[in-house]
N, C-alpha and C positions, 0 to 999 in steps of 0.2 A: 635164420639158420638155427636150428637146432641145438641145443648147450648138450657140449661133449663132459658126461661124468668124470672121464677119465682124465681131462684138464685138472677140473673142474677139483678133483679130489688130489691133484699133485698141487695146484695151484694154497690149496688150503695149509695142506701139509706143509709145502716151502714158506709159507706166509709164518705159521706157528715157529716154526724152528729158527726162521730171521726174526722176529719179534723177540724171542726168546734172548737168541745171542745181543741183540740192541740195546736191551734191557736187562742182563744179566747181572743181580747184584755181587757186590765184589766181596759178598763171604759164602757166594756158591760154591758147592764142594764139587770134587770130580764124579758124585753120585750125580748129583743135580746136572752135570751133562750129558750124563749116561741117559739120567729116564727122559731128558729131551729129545737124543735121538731114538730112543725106545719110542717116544710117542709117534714120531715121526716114521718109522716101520710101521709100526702097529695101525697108522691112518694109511699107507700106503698098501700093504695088507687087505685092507677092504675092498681092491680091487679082487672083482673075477678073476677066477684062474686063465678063461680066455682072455684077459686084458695086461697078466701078466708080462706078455714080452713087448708089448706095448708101453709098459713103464719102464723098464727096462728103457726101451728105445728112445721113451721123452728125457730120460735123465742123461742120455750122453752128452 
């Protein structure tokens, strides 16, 4: 079967932002959560815009 990008790029993103929080040190500030889920737009983002509503759809 074929490896779907578009998992494949939500798969990554969700990975980064639960690592993130598991590991979060306890003199992270409320900046340091911001740019986590910033980062985590910003790798969802690099979906096509035809894959847009398809992320969309994975995240319900």
């Amino acid at each position: 079967m074929p490896e779907d990008h578009l998992t494949t790029l939500l798969a990554e993103a969700l990975r980064d932002l639960v690592l993130f929080v598991e590991n979060r040190p306890e003199d992270a500030t409320p900046e340091d959560d911001v740019r986590a889920l910033e980062d985590f737009v910003y790798v969802l983002g690099q979906a096509s815009p035809a894959d847009r509503a398809r992320v969309r759809h994975l995240l319900r």
